[in-house]
RODRENBA-517924 format. One record per residue (C-alpha): y, z, x negated. Coordinates in Angstrom, 1 decimal. Layout:
BEGIN
((Y,Z,X))
...
This chain:
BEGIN
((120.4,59.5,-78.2))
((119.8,56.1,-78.8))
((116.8,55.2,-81.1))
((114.1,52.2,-81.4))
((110.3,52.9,-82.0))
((110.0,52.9,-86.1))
((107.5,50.3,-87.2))
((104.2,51.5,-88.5))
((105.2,51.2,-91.9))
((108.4,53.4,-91.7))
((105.9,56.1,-89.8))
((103.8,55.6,-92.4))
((106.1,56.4,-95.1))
((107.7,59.5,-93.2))
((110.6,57.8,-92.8))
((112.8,58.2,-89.7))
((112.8,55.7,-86.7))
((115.8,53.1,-87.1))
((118.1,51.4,-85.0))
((117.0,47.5,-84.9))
((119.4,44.4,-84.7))
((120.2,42.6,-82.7))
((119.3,45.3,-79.9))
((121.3,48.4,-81.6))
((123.4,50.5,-79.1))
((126.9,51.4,-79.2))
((128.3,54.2,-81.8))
((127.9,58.0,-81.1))
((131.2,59.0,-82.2))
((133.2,61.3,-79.8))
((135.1,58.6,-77.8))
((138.6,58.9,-76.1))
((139.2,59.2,-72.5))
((142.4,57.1,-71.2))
((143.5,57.6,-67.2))
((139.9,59.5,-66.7))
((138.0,56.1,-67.7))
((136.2,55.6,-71.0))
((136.9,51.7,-72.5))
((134.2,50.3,-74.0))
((132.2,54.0,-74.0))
((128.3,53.6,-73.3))
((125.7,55.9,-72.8))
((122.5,55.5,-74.8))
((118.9,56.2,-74.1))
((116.9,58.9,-75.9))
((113.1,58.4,-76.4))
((111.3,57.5,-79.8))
((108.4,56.0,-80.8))
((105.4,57.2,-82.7))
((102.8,55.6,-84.9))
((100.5,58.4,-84.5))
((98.6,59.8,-82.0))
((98.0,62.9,-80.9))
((97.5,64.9,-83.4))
((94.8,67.1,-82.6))
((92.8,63.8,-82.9))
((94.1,63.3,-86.7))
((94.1,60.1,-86.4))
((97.0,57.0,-87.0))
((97.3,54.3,-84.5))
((99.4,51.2,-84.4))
((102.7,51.3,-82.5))
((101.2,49.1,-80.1))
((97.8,49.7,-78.9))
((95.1,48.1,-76.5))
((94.5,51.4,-74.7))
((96.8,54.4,-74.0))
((97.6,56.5,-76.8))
((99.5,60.1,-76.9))
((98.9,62.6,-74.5))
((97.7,61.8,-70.6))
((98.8,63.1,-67.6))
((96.1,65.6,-67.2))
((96.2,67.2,-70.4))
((100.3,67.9,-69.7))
((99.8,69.0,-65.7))
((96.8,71.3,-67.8))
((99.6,72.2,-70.5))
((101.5,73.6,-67.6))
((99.7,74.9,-65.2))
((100.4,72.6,-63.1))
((97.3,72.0,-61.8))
((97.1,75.1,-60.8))
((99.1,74.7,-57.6))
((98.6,74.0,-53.9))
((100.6,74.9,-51.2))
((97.7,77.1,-48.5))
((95.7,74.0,-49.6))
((97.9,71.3,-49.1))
((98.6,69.6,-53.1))
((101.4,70.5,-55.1))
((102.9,66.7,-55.5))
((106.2,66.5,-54.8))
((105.1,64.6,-51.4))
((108.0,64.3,-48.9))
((110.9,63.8,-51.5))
((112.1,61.4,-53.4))
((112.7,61.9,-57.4))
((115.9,59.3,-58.6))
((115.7,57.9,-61.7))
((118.9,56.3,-63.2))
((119.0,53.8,-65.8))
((121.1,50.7,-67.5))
((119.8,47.3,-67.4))
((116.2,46.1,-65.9))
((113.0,46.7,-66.5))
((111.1,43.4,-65.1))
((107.1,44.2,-64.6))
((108.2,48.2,-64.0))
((105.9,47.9,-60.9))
((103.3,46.4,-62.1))
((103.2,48.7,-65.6))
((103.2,51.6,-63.5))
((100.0,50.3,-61.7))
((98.9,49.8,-64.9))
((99.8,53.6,-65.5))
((97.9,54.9,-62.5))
((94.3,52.8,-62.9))
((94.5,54.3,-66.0))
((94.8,57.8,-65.6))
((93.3,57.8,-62.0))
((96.9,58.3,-59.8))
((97.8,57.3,-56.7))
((100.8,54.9,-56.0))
((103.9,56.7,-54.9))
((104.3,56.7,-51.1))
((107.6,54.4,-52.2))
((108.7,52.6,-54.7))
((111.9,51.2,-54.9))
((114.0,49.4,-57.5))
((118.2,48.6,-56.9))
((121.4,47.7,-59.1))
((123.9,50.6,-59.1))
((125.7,50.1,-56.0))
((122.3,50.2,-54.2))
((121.9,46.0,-54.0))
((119.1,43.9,-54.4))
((120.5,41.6,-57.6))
((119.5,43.1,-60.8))
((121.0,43.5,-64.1))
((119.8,41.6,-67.1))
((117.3,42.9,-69.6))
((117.1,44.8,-72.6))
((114.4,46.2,-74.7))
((114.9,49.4,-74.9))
((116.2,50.2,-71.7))
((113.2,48.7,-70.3))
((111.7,51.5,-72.6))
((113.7,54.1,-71.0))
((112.7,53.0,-67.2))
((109.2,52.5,-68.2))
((108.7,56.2,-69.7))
((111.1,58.3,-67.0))
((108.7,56.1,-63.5))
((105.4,57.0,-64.9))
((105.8,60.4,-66.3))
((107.9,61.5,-63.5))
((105.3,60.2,-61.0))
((102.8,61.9,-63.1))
((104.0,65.6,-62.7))
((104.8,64.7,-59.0))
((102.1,62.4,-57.6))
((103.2,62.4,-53.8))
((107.0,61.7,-54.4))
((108.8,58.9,-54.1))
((110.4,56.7,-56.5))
((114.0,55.5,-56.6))
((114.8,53.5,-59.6))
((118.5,52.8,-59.9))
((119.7,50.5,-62.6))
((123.4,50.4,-63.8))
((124.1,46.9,-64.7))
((125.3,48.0,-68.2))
((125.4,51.0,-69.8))
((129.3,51.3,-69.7))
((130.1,55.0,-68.6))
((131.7,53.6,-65.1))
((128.6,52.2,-64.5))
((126.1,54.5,-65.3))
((128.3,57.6,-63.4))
((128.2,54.7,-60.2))
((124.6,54.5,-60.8))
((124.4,58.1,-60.5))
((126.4,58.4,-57.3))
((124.5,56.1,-55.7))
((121.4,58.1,-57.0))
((122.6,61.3,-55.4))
((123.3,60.0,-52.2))
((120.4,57.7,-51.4))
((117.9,59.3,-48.5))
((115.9,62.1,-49.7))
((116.6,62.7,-53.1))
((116.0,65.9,-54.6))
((116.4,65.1,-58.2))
((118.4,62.8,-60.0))
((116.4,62.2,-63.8))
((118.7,61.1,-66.6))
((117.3,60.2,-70.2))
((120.6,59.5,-71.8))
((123.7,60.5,-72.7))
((126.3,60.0,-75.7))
((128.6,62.3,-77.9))
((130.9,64.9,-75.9))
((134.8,63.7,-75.5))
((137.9,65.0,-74.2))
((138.0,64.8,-70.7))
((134.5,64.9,-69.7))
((135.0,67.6,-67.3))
((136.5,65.1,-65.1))
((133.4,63.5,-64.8))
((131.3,66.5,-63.7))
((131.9,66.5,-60.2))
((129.4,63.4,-60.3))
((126.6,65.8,-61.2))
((126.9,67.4,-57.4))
((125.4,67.3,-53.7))
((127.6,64.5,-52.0))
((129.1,66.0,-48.6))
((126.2,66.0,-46.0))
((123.5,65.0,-48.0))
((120.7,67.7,-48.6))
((120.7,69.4,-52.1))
((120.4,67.5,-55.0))
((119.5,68.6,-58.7))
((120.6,66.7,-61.8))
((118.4,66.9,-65.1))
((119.6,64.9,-68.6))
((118.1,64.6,-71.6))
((119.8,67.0,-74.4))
((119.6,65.0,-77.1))
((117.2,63.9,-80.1))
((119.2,64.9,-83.3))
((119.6,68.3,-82.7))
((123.4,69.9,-82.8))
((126.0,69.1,-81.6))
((124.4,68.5,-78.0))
((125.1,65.5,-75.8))
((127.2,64.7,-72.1))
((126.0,64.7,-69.4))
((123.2,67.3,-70.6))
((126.2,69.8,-71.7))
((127.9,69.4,-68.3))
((127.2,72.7,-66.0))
((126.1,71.4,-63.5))
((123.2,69.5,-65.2))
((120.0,70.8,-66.2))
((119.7,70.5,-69.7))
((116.3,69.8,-71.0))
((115.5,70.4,-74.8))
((112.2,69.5,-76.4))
((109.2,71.3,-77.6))
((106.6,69.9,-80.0))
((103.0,70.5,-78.2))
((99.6,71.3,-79.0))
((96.3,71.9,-76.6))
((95.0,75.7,-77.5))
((91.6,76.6,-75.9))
((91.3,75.4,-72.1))
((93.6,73.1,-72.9))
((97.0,75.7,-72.4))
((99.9,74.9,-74.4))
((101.1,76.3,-78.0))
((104.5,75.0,-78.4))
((107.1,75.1,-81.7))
((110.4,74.1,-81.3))
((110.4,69.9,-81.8))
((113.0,69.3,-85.0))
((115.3,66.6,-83.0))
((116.0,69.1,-80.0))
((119.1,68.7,-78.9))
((121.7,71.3,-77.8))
((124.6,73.4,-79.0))
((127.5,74.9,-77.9))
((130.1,72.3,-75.6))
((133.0,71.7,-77.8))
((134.9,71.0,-74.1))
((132.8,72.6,-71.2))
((133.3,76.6,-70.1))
((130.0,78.6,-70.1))
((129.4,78.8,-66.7))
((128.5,82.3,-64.9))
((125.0,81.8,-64.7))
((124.8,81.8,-68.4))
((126.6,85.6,-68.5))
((123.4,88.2,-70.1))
((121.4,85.6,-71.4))
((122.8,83.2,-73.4))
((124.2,85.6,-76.6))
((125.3,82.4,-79.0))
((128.8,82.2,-77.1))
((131.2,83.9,-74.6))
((133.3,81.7,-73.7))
((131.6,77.7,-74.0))
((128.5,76.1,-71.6))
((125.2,76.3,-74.2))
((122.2,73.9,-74.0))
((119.8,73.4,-73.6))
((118.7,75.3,-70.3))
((115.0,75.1,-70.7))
((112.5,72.3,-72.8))
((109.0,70.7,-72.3))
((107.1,68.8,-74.6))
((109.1,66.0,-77.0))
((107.7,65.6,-80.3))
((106.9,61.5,-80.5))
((104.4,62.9,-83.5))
((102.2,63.7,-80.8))
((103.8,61.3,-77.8))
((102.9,60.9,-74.5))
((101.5,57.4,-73.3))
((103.6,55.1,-71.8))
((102.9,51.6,-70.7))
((105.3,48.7,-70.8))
((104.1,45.2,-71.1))
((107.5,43.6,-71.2))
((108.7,44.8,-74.5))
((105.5,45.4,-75.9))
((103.6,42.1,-74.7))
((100.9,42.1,-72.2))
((98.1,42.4,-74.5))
((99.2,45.5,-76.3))
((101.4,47.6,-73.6))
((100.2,50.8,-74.4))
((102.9,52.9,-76.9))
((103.0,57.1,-77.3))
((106.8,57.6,-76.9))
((108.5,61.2,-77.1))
((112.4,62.5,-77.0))
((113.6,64.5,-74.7))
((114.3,61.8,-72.5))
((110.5,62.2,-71.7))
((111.2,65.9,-70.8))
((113.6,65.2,-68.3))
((112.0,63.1,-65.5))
((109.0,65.8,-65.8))
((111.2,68.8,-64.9))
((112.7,66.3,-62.3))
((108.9,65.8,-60.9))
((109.0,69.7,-61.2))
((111.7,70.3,-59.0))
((110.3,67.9,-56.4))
((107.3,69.5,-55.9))
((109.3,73.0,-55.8))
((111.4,71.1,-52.9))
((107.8,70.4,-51.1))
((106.8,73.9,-51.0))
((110.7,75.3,-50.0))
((110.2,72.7,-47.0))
((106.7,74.2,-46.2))
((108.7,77.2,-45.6))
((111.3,75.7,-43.9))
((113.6,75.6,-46.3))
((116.0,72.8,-48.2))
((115.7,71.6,-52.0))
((117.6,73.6,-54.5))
((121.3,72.4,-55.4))
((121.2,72.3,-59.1))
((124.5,74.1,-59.8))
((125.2,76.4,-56.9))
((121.1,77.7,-56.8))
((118.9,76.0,-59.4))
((120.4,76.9,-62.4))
((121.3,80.4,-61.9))
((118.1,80.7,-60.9))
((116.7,79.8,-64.1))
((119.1,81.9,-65.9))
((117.8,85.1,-63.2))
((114.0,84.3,-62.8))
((111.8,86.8,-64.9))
((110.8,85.7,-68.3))
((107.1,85.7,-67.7))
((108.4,82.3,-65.9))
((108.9,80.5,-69.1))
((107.0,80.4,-72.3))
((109.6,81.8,-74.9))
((109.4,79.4,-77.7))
((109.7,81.1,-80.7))
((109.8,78.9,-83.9))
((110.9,76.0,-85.0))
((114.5,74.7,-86.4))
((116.4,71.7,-85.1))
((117.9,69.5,-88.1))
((120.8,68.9,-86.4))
((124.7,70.2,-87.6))
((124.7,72.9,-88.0))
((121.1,73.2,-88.1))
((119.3,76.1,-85.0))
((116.8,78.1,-84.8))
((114.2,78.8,-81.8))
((113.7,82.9,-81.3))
((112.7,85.1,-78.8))
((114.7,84.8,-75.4))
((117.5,82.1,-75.1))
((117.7,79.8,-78.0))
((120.2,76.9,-78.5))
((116.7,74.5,-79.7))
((114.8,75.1,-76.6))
((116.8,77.1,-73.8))
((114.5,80.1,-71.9))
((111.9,78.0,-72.7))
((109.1,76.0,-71.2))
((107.6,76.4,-67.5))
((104.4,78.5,-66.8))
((104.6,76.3,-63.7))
((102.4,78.8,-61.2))
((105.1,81.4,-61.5))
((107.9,79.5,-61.9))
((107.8,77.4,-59.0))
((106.3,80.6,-56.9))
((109.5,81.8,-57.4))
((111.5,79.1,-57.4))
((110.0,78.0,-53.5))
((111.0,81.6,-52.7))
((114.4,81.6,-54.1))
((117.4,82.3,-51.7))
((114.7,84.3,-49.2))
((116.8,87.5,-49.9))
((120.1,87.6,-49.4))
((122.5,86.0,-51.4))
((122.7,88.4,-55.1))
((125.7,90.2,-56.2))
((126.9,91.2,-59.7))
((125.1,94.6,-60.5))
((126.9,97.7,-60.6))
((127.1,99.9,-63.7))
((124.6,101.9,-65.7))
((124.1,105.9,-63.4))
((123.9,109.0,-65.6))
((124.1,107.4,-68.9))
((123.3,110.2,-71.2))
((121.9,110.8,-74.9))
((120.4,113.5,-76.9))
((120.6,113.3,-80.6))
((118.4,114.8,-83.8))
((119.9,114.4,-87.2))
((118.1,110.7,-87.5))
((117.9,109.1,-83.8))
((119.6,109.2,-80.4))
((117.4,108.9,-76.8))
((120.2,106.9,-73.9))
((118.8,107.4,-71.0))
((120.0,105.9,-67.3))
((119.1,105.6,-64.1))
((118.2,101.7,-63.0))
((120.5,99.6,-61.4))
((119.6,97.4,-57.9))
((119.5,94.1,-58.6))
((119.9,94.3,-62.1))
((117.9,91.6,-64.2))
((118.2,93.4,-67.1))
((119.9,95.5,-69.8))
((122.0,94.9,-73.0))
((123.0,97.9,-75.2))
((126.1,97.8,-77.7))
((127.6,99.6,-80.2))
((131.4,99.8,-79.9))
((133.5,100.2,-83.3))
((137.1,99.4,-83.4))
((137.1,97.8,-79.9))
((134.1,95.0,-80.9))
((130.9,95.1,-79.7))
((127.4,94.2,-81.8))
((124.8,93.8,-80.2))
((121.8,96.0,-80.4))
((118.8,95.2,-78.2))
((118.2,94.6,-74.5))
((115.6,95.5,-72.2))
((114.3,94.1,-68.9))
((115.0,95.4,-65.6))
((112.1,98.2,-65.7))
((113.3,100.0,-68.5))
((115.5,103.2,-68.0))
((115.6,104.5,-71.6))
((115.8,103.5,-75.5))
((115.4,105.4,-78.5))
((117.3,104.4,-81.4))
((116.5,105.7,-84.9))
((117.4,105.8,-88.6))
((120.9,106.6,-87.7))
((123.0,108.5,-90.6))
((123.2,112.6,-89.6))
((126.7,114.1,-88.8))
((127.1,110.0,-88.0))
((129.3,109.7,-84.5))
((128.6,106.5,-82.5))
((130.0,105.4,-79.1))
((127.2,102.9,-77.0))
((128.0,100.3,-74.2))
((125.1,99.8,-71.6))
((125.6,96.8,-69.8))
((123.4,95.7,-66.0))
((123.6,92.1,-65.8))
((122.2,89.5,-63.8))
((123.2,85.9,-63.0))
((126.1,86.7,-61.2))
((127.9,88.9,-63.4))
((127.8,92.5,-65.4))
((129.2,95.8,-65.5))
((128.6,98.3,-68.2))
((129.2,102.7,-69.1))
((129.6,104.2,-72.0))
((128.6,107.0,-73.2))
((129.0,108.7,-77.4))
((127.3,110.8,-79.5))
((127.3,112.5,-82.7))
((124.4,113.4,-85.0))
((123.2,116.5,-85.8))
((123.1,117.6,-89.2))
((119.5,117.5,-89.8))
((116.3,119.8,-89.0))
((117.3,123.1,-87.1))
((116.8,126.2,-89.0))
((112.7,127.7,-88.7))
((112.5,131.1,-86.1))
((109.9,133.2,-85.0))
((108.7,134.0,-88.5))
((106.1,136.8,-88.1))
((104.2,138.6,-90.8))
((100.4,140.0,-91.0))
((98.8,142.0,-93.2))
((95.6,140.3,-94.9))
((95.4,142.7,-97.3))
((96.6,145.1,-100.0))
((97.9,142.0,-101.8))
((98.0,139.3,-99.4))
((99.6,137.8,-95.9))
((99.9,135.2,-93.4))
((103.3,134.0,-92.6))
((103.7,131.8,-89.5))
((106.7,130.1,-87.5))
((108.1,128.0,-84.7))
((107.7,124.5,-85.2))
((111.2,122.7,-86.0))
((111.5,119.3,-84.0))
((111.3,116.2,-86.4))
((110.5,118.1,-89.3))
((108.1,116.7,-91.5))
((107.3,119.6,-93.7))
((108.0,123.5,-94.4))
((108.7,125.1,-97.8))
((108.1,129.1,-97.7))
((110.0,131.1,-100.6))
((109.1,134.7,-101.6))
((111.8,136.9,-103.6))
((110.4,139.5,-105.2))
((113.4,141.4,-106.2))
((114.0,139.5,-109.4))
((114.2,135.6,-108.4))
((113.2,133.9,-105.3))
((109.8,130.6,-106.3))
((108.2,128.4,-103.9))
((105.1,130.4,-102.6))
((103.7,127.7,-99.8))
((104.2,124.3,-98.7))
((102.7,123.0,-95.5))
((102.8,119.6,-94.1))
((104.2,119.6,-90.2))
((102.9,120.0,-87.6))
((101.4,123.2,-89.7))
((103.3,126.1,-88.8))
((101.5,128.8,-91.0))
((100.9,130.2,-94.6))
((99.5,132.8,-96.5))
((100.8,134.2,-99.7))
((98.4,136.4,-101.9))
((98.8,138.1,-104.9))
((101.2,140.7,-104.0))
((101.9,143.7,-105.4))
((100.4,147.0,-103.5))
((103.6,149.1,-101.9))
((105.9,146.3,-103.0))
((109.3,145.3,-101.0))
((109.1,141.8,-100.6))
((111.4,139.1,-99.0))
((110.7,135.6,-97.4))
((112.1,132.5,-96.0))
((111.3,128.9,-94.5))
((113.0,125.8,-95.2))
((112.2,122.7,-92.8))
((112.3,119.5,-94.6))
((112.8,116.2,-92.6))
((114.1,112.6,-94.7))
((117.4,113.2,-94.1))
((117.6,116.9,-95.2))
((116.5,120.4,-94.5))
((117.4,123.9,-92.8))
((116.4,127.4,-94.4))
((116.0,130.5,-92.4))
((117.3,134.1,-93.4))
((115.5,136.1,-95.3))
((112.9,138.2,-93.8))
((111.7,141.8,-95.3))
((108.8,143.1,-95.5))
((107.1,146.2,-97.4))
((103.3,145.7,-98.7))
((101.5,149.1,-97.4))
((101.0,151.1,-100.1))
């Protein structure tokens, strides 16, 4: 989405950022698609501005600043984990690729700025830098603020996850559709890109799945993975982010916990949904739960909130005096998870292997990879239409989540080692026992299942009950209704597909009825009754008839199996009984008789 920085004063009041004239983009109302080509459409950046610093130092800054504000690259690679990395010693930079970065319009002193950004924060230059128009030429479009913006934030913070990769700016010469989908084509096919970083998008339309085929490996060029912004006001989610063959990337808001590791809440402006226009693609099958039949976004999230920002530097809009601005969005997000995926490409070439292709391998990997990949965010709520909420696994605010970067690109450098996977075949010996309150499914595990989803079936629709990772070979379910019949789906899934058994069950009534009841003699006028324990019972009642009405003689709390009843009558015929008791009812025993001795 397409937003200016708010001025201090709007910050400062808690009002949201604003569009300024004359510079205010194009409308982001749904557009229509005529003969495949979108008239007067435009694509929009998506960064904000912030006032405010980070907030762990509780302190409010100017929009423009002498020094860098927001957080530095250290404290994100820290965040991450990402300095945590080397490949048997060597970095883990991104060295060897090249990272793409499309944009509209230029961005003048770009190179200089991002000199700035590195004798700052002590980085080296890129091995290359390189700067063209969309069709790969050396004459450059005009400029515009915020654009600028845009080119400024994706260089340096891409460059700052990944160090040792090159940079390939491309500029569209307007941000017309036609010439931003050139821009990315160009992009994609330029020599040894791995990643293609794209920090805007607009409104979905009809007839955007036309387009998709631009998000894809040209013939004969090595892999290629396409990341997009997903958007900074929440539902509905943007194009080219909803498109499945792009990595969606949602935002997070961040702060620094102990050691400075990251505790992250879902950032309010996050953008994703479900595509009004785009199929949910297979690799989304078992994880995402919000739809069956539409592509969800985001796919995963890093850090967005501009309340906290990330410094950028850009001394043509901001002046040469004060260049230094803490900017957010998720157009901030996605040239990191492009810098990500370039140094995943170094380490799959230390292995001998090629980069990822973001459709066919990349994304259903992150739909497949464990979850102690990610960090599940958990809260938070987008303020979007309709208005979602983060939770535990797949969420439609911040996708699986954001990287724990030493395990995620582990195994995303040893992806596609195995052979290629297959859908999983159904749940083996799918069984349950039942009691009067809870039912036990057990199975046996499934190869090359990633996990397990478990349904209840009633009239032919499913609801959902729980799922369970790929380890797990039984469930217990309790505070079912007893006599209650229930039929259960089991479904093995992974990114490839699913197949499920079924098995039913019905209840039992309650607690079984008490045996074993034996009787000794303590005295004349006095014995100890004892009995089997009954399973889930949580007490025992013991009733004595003494030939003229039958009264409680004992009660016993479980796992107590034993009583004694005195005052008895010498020579007396007695008779006895015990009730188990569980919450959902109880079982009585014959009666038992017995004569006193005499």
């Amino acid at each position: 989405m397409g937003w200016w920085p708010a001025s201090a004063r709007d910050r400062a009041r808690g009002q949201p950022a604003r569009l300024h004239a004359p510079e205010a983009l194009e409308s982001r109302q749904a557009l229509s698609v005529s003969s495949g080509v979108l008239p007067g459409a435009a694509f929009e950046p998506a960064w904000l501005g912030t006032a405010t610093s980070t907030a762990l130092r509780g302190e409010t800054l100017p929009m423009a600043s002498p020094g860098p504000t927001g957080f530095t690259p250290a404290q994100i690679r820290r965040a991450y984990g990402l300095d945590q990395i080397s490949f048997g010693g060597t970095p883990a930079d991104g060295r060897g690729t090249t990272i793409a970065i499309v944009t509209a319009y230029d961005s003048p002193n770009i190179e200089a700025d991002l000199a700035t950004f590195n004798a700052t924060f002590g980085l080296p230059a890129p091995p290359s830098f390189r700067k063209v128009n969309h069709n790969g030429g050396t004459v450059l479009p005009a400029y515009l603020p915020s654009w600028s913006t845009e080119a400024c934030l994706d260089v340096q913070w891409a460059h700052a996850i990944a160090p040792g990769a090159s940079i390939l700016l491309v500029e569209a010469k307007s941000n017309a559709t036609a010439d931003m989908l050139a821009a990315v084509k160009y992009a994609r096919s330029a020599p040894g890109v791995v990643a293609v970083s794209m920090s805007w998008g607009q409104a979905e339309y009809a007839g955007e799945t036309a387009h998709d085929v631009t998000f894809t490996t040209p013939a004969g060029h090595p892999p290629v993975s396409f990341f997009a912004a997903s958007g900074d006001w929440g539902a509905p989610g943007i194009y080219p982010a909803m498109s499945p063959n792009v990595v969606a990337i949602g935002g997070t808001s961040l702060k620094l916990g102990q050691g400075g590791v990251a505790i992250e809440s879902a950032w309010g402006r996050s953008g994703g949904g479900v595509s009004a226009y785009e199929a949910r693609p297979l690799y989304q099958a078992g994880v995402v739960t919000q739809t069956t039949k539409k592509r969800a976004t985001p796919d995963v999230a890093l850090v967005s909130d501009p309340a906290t920002g990330l410094a950028v530097c850009d001394s043509k809009a901001n002046g040469t005096r004060t260049p230094w601005v803490a900017y957010g969005g998720t157009s901030i997000a996605a040239p990191q998870w492009a810098g990500i995926a370039a140094i995943v490409a170094q380490g799959r070439a230390l292995r001998g292997a090629g980069p990822l292709d973001g459709r066919k391998e990349l994304l259903p990997a992150l739909y497949s990879l464990p979850a102690a990949d990610f960090r599940d965010v958990v809260s938070g709520t987008s303020n979007g239409k309709p208005r979602l909420t983060a939770g535990p696994g797949y969420d439609l605010v911040t996708g699986r989540g954001t990287p724990v970067a030493e395990a995620l690109v582990r195994d995303l450098v040893a992806w596609g080692s195995a052979a290629a996977p297959t859908a999983p075949a159904a749940p083996t010996s799918l069984s349950v026992a039942v009691t009067s309150s809870t039912a036990t499914l057990t199975w046996g595990g499934v190869s090359g299942a990633s996990g397990y989803r478990l349904y209840e079936t009633t009239g032919g629709a499913l609801t959902p009950i729980a799922s369970y990772d790929a380890a797990t070979t039984s469930a217990t379910l309790t505070g079912l209704a007893p006599r209650s019949s229930h039929t259960w789906r089991l479904e093995a899934w992974n990114s490839v597909g699913s197949a499920a058994a079924t098995v039913q069950g019905t209840l039992a009534a309650g607690v079984t009825t008490p045996t074993g009841i034996t009787i000794k003699v303590a005295s004349a006028t006095t014995i100890d009754l004892s009995w089997q324990g009954v399973g889930g019972a949580k007490s025992y009642t013991v009733f004595l008839w003494t030939g003229r009405a039958a009264r409680k003689a004992a009660g016993v709390k479980a796992p107590t199996t034993a009583a004694r009843i005195a005052g008895l009558t010498p020579g007396s015929t007695i008779r006895v009984a015990v009730r188990a008791e569980d919450s959902q009812g109880s079982a009585t025993s014959e009666w038992i008789t017995f004569t006193m001795p005499g």
